[in-house]
C-alpha positions as a printed NumPy array, in Angstrom:
array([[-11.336,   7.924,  17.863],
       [-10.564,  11.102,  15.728],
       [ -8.867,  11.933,  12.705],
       [ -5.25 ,  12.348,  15.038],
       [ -5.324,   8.965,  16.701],
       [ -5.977,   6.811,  12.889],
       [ -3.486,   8.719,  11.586],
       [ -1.096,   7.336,  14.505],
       [ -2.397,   3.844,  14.312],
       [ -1.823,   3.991,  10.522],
       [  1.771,   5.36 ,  10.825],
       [  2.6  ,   2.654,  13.723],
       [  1.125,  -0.204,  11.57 ],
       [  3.292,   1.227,   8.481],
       [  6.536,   1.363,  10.317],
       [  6.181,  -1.945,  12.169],
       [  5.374,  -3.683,   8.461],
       [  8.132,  -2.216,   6.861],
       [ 10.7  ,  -2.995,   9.862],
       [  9.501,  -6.414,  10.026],
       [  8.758,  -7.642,   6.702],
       [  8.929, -11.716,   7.291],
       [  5.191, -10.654,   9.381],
       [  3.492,  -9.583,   6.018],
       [  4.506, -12.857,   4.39 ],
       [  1.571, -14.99 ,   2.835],
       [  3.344, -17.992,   2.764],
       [  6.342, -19.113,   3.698],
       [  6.451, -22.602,   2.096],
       [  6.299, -20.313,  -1.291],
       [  9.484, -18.676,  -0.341],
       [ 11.303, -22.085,   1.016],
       [ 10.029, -23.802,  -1.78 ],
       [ 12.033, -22.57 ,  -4.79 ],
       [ 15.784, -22.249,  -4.843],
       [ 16.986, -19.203,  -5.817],
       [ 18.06 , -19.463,  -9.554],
       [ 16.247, -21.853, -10.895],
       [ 13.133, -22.298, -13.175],
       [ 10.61 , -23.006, -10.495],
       [ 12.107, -19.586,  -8.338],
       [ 11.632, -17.216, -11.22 ],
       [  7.727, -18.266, -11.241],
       [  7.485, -18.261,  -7.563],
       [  9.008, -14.442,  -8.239],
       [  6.952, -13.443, -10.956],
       [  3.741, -14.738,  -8.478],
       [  5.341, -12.531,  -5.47 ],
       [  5.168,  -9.396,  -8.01 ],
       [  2.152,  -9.743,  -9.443],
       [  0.609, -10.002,  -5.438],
       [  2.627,  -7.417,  -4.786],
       [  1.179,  -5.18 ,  -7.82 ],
       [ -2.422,  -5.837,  -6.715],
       [ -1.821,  -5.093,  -3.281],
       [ -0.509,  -1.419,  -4.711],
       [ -2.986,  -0.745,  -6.978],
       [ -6.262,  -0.104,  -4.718],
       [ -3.947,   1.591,  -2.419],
       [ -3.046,   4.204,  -5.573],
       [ -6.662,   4.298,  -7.004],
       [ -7.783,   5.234,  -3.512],
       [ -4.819,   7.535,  -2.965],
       [ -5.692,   9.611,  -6.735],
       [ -9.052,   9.84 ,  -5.673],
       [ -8.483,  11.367,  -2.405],
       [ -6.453,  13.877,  -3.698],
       [ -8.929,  14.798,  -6.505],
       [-11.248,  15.576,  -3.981],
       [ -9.419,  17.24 ,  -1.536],
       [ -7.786,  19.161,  -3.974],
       [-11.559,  20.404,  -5.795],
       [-12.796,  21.02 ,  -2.202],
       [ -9.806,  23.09 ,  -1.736],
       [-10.662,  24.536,  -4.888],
       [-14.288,  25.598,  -4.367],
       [-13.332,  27.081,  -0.747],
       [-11.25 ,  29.595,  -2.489],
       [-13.627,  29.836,  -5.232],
       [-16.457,  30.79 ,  -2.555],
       [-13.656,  33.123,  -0.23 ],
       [-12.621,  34.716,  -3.155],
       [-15.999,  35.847,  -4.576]])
């Protein structure tokens, strides 16, 4: 497969995760189990954002350092045109 068809796969996988978000769920007895309001529902919330903050966070590390280097190859190609 080349560069074209991940990039489709990706986008298809992105868009049918963030249409259907009840199929990313980890587990449902964690969202049945609280009622909304309540002591035990704010902990079963603060556990959903903390999952959700490492889920985001190697996505962004790998993200910065993708554009560092595309950006410095970028760089170096007009360094090496240029001269």
């Amino acid at each position: 497969m080349n560069f074209r068809n991940y990039t489709i796969l990706g986008s298809l996988l992105l868009v049918a995760l963030l249409v259907c978000p009840e199929m990313i769920e980890a587990c449902p007895n964690c969202k049945s189990g609280f009622t909304e309001g309540t002591t035990q529902a704010s902990v079963g919330e603060a556990y959903s954002t903390t999952i959700y903050m490492l889920l985001v966070l190697p996505a962004l590390i790998v993200g910065l350092i993708a554009t560092k280097i595309v950006r410095s190859a970028r760089q170096h190609t007009q360094n090496t045109i240029s001269e």
